[in-house]
C-alpha positions in Angstrom: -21.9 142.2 -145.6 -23.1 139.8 -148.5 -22.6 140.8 -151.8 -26.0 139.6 -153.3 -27.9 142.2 -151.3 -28.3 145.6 -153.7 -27.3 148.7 -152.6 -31.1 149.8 -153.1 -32.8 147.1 -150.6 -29.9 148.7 -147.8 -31.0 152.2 -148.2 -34.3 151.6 -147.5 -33.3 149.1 -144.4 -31.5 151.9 -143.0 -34.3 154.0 -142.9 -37.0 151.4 -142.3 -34.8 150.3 -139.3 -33.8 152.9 -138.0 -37.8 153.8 -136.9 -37.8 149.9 -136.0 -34.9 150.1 -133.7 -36.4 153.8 -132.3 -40.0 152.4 -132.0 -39.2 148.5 -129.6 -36.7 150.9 -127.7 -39.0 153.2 -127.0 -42.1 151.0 -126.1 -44.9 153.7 -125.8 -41.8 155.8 -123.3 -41.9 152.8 -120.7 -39.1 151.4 -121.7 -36.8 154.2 -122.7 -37.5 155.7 -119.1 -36.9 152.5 -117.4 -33.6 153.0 -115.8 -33.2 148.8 -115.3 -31.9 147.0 -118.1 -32.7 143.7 -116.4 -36.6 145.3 -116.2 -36.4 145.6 -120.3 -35.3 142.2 -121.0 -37.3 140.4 -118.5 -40.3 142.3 -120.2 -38.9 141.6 -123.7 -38.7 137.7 -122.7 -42.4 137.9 -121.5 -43.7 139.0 -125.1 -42.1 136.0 -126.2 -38.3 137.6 -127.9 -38.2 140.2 -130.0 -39.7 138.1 -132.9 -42.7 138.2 -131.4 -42.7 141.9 -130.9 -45.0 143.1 -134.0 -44.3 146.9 -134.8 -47.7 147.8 -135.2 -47.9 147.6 -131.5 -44.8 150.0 -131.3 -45.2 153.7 -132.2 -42.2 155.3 -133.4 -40.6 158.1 -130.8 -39.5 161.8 -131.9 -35.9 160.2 -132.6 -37.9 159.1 -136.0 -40.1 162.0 -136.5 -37.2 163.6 -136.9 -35.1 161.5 -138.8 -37.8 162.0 -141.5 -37.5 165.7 -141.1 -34.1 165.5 -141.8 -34.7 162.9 -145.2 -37.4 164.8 -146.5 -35.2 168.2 -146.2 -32.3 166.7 -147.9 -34.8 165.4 -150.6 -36.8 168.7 -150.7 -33.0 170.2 -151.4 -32.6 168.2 -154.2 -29.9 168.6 -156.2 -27.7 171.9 -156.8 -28.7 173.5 -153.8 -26.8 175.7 -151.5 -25.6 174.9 -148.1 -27.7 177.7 -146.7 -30.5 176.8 -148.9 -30.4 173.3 -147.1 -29.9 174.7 -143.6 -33.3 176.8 -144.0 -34.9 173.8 -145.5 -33.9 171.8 -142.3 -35.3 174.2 -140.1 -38.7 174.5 -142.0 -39.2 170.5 -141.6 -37.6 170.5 -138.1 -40.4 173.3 -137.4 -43.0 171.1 -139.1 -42.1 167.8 -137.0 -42.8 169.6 -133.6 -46.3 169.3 -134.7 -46.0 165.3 -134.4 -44.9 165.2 -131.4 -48.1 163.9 -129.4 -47.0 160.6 -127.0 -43.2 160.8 -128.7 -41.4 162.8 -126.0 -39.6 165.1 -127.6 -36.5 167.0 -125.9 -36.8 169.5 -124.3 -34.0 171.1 -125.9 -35.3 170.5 -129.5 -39.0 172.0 -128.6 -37.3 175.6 -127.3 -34.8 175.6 -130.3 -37.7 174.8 -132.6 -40.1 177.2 -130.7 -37.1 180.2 -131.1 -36.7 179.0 -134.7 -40.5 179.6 -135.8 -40.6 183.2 -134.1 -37.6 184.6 -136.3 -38.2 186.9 -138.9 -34.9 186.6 -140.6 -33.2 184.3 -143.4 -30.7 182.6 -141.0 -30.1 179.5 -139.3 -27.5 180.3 -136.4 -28.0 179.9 -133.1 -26.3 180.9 -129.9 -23.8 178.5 -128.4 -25.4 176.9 -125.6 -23.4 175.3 -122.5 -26.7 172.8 -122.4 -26.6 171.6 -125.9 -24.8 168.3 -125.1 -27.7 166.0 -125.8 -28.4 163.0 -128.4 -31.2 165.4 -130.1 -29.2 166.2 -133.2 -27.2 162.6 -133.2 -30.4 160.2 -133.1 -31.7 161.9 -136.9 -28.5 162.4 -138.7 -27.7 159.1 -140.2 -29.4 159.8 -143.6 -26.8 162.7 -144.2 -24.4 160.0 -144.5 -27.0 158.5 -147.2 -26.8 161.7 -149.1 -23.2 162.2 -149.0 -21.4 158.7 -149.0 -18.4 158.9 -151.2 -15.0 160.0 -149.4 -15.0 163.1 -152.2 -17.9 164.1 -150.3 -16.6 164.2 -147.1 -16.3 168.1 -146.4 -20.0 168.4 -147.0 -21.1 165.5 -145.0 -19.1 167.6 -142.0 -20.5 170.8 -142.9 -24.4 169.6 -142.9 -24.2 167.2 -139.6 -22.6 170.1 -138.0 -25.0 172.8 -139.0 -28.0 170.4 -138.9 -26.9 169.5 -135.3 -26.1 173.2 -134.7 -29.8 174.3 -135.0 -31.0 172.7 -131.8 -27.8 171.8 -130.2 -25.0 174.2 -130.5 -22.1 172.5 -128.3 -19.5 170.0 -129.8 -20.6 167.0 -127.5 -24.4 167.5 -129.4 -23.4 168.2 -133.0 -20.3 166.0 -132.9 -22.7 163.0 -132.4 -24.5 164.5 -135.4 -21.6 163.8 -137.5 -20.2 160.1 -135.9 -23.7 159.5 -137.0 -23.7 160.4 -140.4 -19.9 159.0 -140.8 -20.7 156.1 -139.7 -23.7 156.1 -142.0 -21.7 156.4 -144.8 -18.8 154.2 -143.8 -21.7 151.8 -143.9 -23.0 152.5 -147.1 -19.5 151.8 -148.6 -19.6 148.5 -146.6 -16.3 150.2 -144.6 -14.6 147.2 -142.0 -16.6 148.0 -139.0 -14.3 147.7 -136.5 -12.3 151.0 -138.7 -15.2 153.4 -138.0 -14.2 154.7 -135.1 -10.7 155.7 -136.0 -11.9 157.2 -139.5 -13.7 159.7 -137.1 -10.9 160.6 -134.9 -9.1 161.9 -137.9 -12.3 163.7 -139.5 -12.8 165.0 -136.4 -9.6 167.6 -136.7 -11.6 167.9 -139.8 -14.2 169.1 -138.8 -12.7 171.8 -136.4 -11.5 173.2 -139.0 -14.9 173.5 -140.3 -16.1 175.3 -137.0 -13.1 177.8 -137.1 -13.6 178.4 -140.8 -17.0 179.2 -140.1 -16.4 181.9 -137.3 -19.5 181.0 -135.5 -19.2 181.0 -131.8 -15.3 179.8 -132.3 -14.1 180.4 -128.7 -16.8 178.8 -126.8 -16.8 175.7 -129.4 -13.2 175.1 -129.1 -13.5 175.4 -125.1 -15.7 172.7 -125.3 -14.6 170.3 -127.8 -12.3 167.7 -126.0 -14.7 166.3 -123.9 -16.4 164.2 -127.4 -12.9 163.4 -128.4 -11.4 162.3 -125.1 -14.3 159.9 -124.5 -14.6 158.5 -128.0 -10.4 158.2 -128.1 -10.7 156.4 -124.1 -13.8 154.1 -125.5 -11.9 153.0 -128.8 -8.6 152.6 -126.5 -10.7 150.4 -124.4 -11.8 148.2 -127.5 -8.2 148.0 -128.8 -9.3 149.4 -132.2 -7.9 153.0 -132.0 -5.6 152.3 -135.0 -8.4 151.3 -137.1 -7.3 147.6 -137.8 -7.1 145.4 -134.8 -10.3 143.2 -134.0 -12.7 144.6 -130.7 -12.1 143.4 -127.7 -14.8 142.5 -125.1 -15.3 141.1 -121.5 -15.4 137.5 -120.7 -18.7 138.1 -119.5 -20.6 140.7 -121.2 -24.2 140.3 -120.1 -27.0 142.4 -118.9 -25.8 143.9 -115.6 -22.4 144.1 -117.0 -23.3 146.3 -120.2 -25.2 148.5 -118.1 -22.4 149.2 -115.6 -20.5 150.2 -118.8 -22.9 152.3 -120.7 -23.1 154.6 -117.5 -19.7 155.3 -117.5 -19.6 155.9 -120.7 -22.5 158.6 -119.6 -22.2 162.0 -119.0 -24.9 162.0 -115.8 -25.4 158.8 -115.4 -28.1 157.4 -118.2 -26.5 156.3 -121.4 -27.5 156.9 -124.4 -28.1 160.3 -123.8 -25.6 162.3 -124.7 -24.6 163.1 -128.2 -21.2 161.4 -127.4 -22.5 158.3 -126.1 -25.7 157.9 -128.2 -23.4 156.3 -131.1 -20.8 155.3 -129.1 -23.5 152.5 -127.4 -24.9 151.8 -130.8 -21.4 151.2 -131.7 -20.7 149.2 -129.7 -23.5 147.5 -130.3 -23.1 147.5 -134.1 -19.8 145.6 -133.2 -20.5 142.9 -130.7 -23.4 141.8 -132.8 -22.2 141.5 -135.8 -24.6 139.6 -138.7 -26.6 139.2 -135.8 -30.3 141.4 -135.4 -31.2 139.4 -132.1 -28.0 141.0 -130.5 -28.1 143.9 -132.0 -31.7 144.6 -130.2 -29.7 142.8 -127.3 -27.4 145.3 -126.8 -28.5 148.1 -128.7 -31.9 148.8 -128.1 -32.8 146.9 -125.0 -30.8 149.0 -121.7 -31.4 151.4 -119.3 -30.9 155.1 -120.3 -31.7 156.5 -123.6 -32.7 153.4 -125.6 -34.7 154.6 -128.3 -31.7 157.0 -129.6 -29.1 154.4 -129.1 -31.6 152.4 -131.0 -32.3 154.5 -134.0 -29.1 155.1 -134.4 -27.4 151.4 -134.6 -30.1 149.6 -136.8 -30.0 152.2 -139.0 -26.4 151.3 -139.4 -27.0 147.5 -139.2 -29.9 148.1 -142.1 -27.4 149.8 -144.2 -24.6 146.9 -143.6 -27.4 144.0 -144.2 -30.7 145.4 -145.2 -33.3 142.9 -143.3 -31.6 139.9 -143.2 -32.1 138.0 -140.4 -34.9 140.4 -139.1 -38.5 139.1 -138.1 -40.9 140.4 -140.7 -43.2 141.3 -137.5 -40.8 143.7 -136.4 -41.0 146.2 -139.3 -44.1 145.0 -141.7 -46.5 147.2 -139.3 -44.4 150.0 -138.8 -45.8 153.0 -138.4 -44.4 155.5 -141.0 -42.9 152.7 -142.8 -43.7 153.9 -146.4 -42.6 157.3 -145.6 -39.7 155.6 -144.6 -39.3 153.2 -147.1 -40.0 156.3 -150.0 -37.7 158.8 -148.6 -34.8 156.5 -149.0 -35.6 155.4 -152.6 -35.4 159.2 -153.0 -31.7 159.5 -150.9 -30.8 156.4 -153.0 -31.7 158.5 -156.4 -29.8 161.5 -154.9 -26.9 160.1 -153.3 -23.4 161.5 -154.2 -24.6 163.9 -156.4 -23.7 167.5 -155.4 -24.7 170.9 -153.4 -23.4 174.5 -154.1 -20.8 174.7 -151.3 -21.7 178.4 -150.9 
């Protein structure tokens, strides 16, 4: 990460790329639904490389929709707020976004949370614990959290609002669990962390946040049931990498190329299509994020460009890659068009006005 790039210019990257990385992913749905890797780049090397692909030609996806929602709650929060303040404020914009959702296929699980949301009549935010809730719904628009709540002194609230925020549409730990890798990781960025620690700094907040979700006494039993499955994987995939202990260098195939990444992002899967799990949503844009390096080309390469669920891997790692390296690098084409970009771009001067500063923890 170069040091002549202000903090200010990589909030707003993050942001601004995140909908970029969401929006070539998704390609109108035809190429988030393409199951064939080899299809996407062959299609990506047609339009000429993705610095010919011009945004304004790429509509962002619900991943970015609700990313916003999430921003413009956390803005809308301000400052001094409650945690249950912010948690009704979340669901009020969630509610809002579904009305956005027109050619952006949302999931399925986020419309019937959002739909059983709007008809309640109380003040709370809790939902059942749902066996189904696995998804990348509440992963793909968490990473501003981590833009809110950056410093390690803030590290308990960054676990309690990706875990609640993730909570409201996608109560089991493999869903909300990717809500908080993606806001860690957010924040690990912001501080300019060693990338390759990332992934061990969340095995240990992960106990962390258990704690949390006992503390809490919501649905304890069935959470805890369910709670290895994120670990395991994430523990087996940085095992795999050699950088469990947070300090060795990644290590990658020989030959890492199209056919062989999406061999591995499948079994990295829980059914089969990567990307679309809350586990594996990060974990791809990980290891993305890592292979690539200072690299935006590779980064698309690997990142946003597969079979599976591209646009959420998508969102997720050059929101990341904005925050290390704001836009260097990155074809002007790619997010001068952008739909929603000044929404984008104003939300985070806002995050970048209000990071660090504190909420009631009540």
């Amino acid at each position: 990460m170069s040091n002549k790039i202000s903090l200010e210019e990589r909030y707003e990257a993050c942001m601004v790329l995140s909908g970029v990385g969401d929006a070539l992913a998704y390609n109108h749905g035809d190429w988030e639904f393409e199951q064939n890797g080899k299809v996407i780049h062959a299609e990506v090397k047609k339009k000429g490389g993705i610095a010919k692909l011009d945004a304004k030609h790429f509509p962002v996806s619900d991943d970015t929709v609700m990313h916003l929602a999430t921003a413009e709650a956390l803005v809308e929060a301000g400052e001094g707020a409650t945690l249950p303040q912010v948690y009704l404020t979340l669901v009020r914009e969630y509610i809002k976004s579904m009305t956005d959702m027109h050619g952006r296929a949302p999931g399925l699980t986020c419309m019937s949370m959002m739909d059983t949301h709007n008809k309640r009549n109380d003040q709370d935010w809790k939902v059942p614990f749902n066996r189904k809730g696995g998804g990348c719904g509440a992963a793909m628009r968490a990473m501003c959290i981590g833009m809110r709540f950056p410093n390690p002194e803030q590290e308990d609230l960054l676990i309690n609002l990706s875990v609640e925020s993730g909570r409201l549409t996608h109560h089991h730990p493999t869903g909300y669990l990717g809500s908080l890798a993606a806001a860690l990781f957010t924040a690990y960025a912001v501080r300019g962390s060693p990338v390759e620690a990332w992934g061990h700094g969340l095995m240990e907040v992960l106990e962390k946040a258990k704690q949390y979700v006992k503390d809490a006494g919501h649905c304890v039993e069935e959470n805890l049931l369910h709670w290895n499955y994120f670990e395991e994987s994430w523990r087996k995939y940085l095992e795999k990498r050699n950088i469990l202990d947070g300090k060795s260098q990644p290590l990658f195939p020989e030959v890492y190329g199209i056919q062989e990444r999406e061999e591995f992002y499948k079994s990295l899967s829980f059914q089969g299509t990567g990307g679309a799990s809350g586990h594996d949503a990060p974990m791809i844009a990980y290891d993305a994020l890592l292979r690539a390096g200072e690299s935006w080309v590779e980064l698309a390469n690997h990142g946003f460009f597969h079979g599976g669920d591209s646009d959420s891997t998508g969102v997720i790692a050059a929101a990341w890659w904005g925050a290390l390296y704001a836009y260097t690098g990155v074809p002007k084409v790619n997010y001068k068009g952008l739909e929603y970009r000044a929404r984008l771009a104003g939300v985070a001067n806002q995050l970048y006005e209000l990071r660090g500063k504190p909420l009631l923890m009540k």
